[in-house]
C-alpha positions in Angstrom: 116.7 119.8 101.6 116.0 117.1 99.1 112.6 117.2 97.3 112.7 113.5 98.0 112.3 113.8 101.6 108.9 112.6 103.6 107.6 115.0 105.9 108.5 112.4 108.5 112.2 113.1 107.4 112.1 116.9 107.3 110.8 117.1 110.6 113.7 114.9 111.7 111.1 112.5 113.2 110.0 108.5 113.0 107.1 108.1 111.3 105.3 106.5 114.4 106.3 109.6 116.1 103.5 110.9 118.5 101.5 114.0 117.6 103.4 116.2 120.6 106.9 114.4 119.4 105.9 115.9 116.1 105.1 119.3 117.6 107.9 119.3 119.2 110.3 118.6 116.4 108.5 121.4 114.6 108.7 124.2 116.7 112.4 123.4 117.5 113.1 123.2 114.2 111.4 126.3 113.3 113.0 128.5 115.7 116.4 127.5 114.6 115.6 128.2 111.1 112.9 131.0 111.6 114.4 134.0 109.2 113.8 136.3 112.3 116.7 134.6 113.6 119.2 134.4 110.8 121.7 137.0 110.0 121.5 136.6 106.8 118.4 134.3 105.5 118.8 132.9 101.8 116.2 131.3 99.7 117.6 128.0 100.6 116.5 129.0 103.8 112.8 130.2 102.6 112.3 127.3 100.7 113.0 124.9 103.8 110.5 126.7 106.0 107.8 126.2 103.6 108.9 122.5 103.7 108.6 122.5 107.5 105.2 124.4 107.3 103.6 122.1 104.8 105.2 118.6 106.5 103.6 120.5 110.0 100.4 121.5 108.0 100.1 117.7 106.9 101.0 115.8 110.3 99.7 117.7 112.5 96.1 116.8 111.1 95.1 113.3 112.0 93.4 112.3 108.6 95.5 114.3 106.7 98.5 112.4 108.4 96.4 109.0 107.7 95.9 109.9 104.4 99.5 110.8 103.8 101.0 107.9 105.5 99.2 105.4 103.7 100.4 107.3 100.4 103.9 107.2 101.2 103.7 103.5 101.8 102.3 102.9 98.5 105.1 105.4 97.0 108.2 103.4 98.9 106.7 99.9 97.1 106.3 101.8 94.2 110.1 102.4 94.6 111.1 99.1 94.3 111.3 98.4 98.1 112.6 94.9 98.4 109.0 92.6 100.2 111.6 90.5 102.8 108.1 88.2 103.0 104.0 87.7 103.0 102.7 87.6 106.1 98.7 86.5 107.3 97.0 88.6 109.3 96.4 85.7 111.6 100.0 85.4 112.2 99.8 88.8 113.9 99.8 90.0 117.2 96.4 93.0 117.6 96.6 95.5 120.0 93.5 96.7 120.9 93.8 99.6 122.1 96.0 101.3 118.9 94.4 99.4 116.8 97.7 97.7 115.2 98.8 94.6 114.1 102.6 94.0 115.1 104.8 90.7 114.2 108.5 90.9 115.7 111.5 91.5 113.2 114.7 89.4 112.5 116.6 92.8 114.1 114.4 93.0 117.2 112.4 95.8 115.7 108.7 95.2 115.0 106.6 95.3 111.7 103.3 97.7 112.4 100.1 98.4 110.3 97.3 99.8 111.3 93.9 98.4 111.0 93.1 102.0 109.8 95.2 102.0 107.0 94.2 98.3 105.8 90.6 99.9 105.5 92.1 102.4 102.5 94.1 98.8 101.7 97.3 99.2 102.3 98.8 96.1 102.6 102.5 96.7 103.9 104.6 96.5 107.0 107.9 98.6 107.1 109.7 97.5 110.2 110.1 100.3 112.9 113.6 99.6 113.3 115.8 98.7 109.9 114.9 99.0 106.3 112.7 95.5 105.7 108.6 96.0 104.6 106.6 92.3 104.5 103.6 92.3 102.3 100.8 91.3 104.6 97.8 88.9 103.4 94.4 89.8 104.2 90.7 90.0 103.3 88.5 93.0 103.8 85.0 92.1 105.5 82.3 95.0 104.2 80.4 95.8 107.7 77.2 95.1 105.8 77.5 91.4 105.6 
């Protein structure tokens, strides 16, 4: 396992996986590599069931998943992730009821954000489907005005 890896990516799910998808990759993935079931368990082995507790520790948490997420954004534009594009808010379809923005992708995936996450002001959209993030261009309205 690469020290590289996002939780997301050691627990061999999407990162809009649902909290039972996650659950379910965990415990799967735990039992296959549990050292209970090994015949013969190495430190390789140890060192990736700490990374599956601590990805499971992290996501399994709601704000500590939030909190994560919108760090690992910010880390992949750190990278150097190529911005296909700036996109307005406005241009953006809301879903109500997840609270997301969503615009449609060149390769019939969909760009995301969450209104959540454009509170702690993240301001990127990774496509759910291939590689491409679009910068999207908004203001943040304080409550109190």
């Amino acid at each position: 396992m690469s020290s590289t890896q996002s939780f997301y990516e050691i627990l061999e799910v999407h990162p809009a996986a649902s909290p039972a998808t996650i659950k379910q990759h965990f415990q799967k993935l735990i039992l296959l590599h549990h050292p209970d079931k090994q015949t013969a368990a190495t430190a390789k082995d140890e060192a990736y069931i700490h990374q599956l507790l601590k990805a499971w520790e992290v996501l399994k948490d709601p704000e500590l998943r939030k909190a994560y997420d919108a760090q690992l954004k910010a880390q992949q534009l750190k990278q150097g992730a190529v911005i296909n594009g700036e996109v307005d808010l406005d241009e953006m379809d809301y879903d109500e009821e997840t609270g997301t923005f969503s615009l449609p992708c060149r390769c019939s995936g969909s760009y995301t954000i969450k209104e959540q996450d454009m509170e702690t002001g993240v301001d990127i959209a990774n496509c759910d489907n291939c590689s491409l993030i679009i910068h999207v261009l908004y203001d943040v309205v304080d409550d109190d005005e």
